[in-house]
Steps between C-alpha positions, in 0.01 A plus 500: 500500500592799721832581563631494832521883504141582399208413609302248354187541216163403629247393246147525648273241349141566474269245389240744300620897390171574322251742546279277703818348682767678697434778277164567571549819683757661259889427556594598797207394782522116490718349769741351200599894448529575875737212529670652203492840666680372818739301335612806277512703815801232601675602173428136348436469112151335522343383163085420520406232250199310490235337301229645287190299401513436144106501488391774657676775683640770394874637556550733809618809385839672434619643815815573688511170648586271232380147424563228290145357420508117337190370333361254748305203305317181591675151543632365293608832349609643836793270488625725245414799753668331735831468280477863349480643863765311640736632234394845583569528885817624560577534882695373758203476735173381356160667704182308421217738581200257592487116572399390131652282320542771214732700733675297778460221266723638268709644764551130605554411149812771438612411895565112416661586164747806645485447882380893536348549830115539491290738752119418463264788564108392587297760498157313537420150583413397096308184604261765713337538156394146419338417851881430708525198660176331376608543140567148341528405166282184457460439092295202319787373267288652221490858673903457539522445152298764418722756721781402352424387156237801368634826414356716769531200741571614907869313505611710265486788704872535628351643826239236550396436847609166447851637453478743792415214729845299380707811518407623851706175569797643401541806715772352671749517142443858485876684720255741688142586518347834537113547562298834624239377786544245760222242361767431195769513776370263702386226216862571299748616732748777376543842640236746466538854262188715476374657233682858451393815426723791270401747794682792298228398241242507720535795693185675567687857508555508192081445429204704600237307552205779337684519213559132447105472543448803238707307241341194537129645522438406848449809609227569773504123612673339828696249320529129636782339250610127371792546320507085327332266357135401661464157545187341762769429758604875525207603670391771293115416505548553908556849415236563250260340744622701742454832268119372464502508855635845552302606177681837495524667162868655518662156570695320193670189470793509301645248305827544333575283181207220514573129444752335237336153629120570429193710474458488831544871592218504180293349750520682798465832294162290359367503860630802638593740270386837704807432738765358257751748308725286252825658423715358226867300582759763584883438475641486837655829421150649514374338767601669809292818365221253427522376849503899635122522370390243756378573887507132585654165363288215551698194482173239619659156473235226583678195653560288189796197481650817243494767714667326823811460259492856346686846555267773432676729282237754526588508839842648466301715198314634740780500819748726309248730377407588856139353450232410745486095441144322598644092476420188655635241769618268205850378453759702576289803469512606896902438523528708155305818685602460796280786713496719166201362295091414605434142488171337535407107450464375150228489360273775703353788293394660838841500644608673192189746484567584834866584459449709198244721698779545772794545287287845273419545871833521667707576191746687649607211736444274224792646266738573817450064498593506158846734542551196746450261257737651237787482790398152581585466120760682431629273813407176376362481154789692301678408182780634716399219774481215199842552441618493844304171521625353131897629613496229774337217275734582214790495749463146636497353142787314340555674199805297233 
């Protein structure tokens, strides 16, 4: 344990550090690494340590933030996952990144057995994925068998939605909760800490925007950019249709890095491949000048159970970077811009089209908005204001 005259270790639990987990985006761009970020900038010895899937992901790699990855099997063999990560986790303070029972399940675990206090961090609603509140888990007795007897069987799956249901009931054990939107805030209490932004990273003076384009070969194009993963809820067909509507040759949408989950970016390139430009994943270190090349950020959330409980961060991608933002009325979207961004209803290609056309039209006014919307992040959506967020929720802890 800490000593009285020292501040206390903080190990940050995640419940999956591959490459199609937390690490997806490199080290560094994951909200797991902006919590570490803040809590460094408090001078606090954070260690990230997490689970890998034994099956199939791969590592994230080497980086300056370092993490202790623990092969993550199926029951039964994740009760020896269980034990090996326990032994690992060293702090005082235990932060479980995500509502699974592979993070603030453990967290519980290692609370009950050494009384450290436990913040819980929920950065999406998890049962959003599996239909929310009409999910149930109704087996024959032979399909329960079969889940938990067969090798590949669903119960085995430490992050079943059967287990994500139970845990959700045990919010209230966690010392403190921290979520990023007001949907999560409203269904599990805590106080609220945006997503932050390292705006000395992404600082578009230190990026010009032609060269940026040149290096990437999008030179000669008005660039419309997606810098994460497409999935259907995102919203990114809205803008294709929209480019079909426009039709004009010079436009380009951009998408940065493709999706660890699927082919489904495969698809979309399938059906509209004269408008898409795939670039491959960037470390975060590279991605402000990837974000330079872009005119616009389209961030087209449809309203989906998912996005209501989501933080953007291709929001505060685009917000630092001083970028013209075309989003939509969905979640905390509106509240995240503020008067900074273009929003239009989910869902409407024509909205969209007809944005685009005025934004190449007015482009001027369009990148005075986005100067506005890096001071609305600088303001609000800093690593700097994460830590002056975590320094109160630290401070009310007891601490032995």
């Amino acid at each position: 344990m800490a000593q009285s005259n020292q501040k206390p270790k903080i190990s940050l639990v995640v419940s999956d550090l591959s490459s199609s987990g937390s690490g997806r985006w490199g080290v560094g761009a994951d909200r797991p690494f902006l919590l570490y970020q803040a809590l460094k900038k408090l001078n606090y010895d954070v260690e990230i340590i997490g689970f890998v899937p034994h099956e199939s992901s791969e590592e994230i790699p080497d980086s300056e933030i370092p993490t202790i990855s623990i092969n993550g099997y199926k029951y039964p063999k994740f009760f020896t996952s269980i034990n090996t990560i326990l032994k690992n986790i060293s702090g005082d303070i235990i932060y479980a990144y995500k509502l699974k029972p592979s993070s603030f399940g453990i967290a519980l675990i290692k609370k009950f057995k050494s009384r450290c206090p436990v913040i819980l961090d929920i950065d999406d609603w998890e049962l959003s994925w599996h239909g929310g509140e009409q999910w149930q888990y109704r087996p024959t007795l032979k399909q329960l068998a079969r889940d938990i007897l067969k090798p590949d069987g669903a119960l085995r799956n430490p992050d079943h939605s059967l287990y994500l249901k139970w845990i959700e009931g045990l919010v209230s054990y966690a010392d403190t909760v921290t979520t990023h939107n007001s949907f999560l805030q409203k269904r599990f209490g805590g106080v609220s800490l945006p997503n932050g932004k390292d705006i000395s990273l992404f600082d578009p003076d230190r990026y010009d925007p032609e060269e940026s384009r040149a290096k990437y070969g999008l030179s000669g194009y008005r660039i419309l950019m997606f810098p994460g993963a497409p999935r259907p809820y995102k919203g990114l067909e809205d803008v294709l249709m929209a480019l079909d509507h426009l039709n004009q040759p010079d436009l380009r949408l951009v998408i940065v890095g493709g999706s660890p989950y699927d082919d489904y970016d495969n698809q979309l390139i399938q059906q509209w491949e004269k408008w898409i430009v795939k670039l491959p994943k960037f470390p975060v270190s590279m991605m402000p000048e990837v974000v330079a090349a872009a005119h616009i950020i389209v961030v087209p959330q449809r309203d989906h159970p998912a996005t209501q409980a989501q933080f953007p961060l291709k929001l505060t991608d685009g917000m630092a970077m001083a970028k013209p933002i075309i989003s939509t009325f969905v979640g905390d979207i509106p509240e995240i811009l503020g008067d900074t961004g273009y929003l239009v209803e989910p869902s409407s290609p024509e909205q969209i089209a007809a944005k685009i056309e005025w934004i190449f039209q007015h482009l001027e006014a369009a990148n005075a908005q986005g100067m506005k919307a890096r001071t609305r992040c600088m303001q609000y959506y800093s690593i700097d204001s994460m830590a002056d967020i975590l320094s109160s929720v630290i401070a009310d802890l007891k601490v032995s």
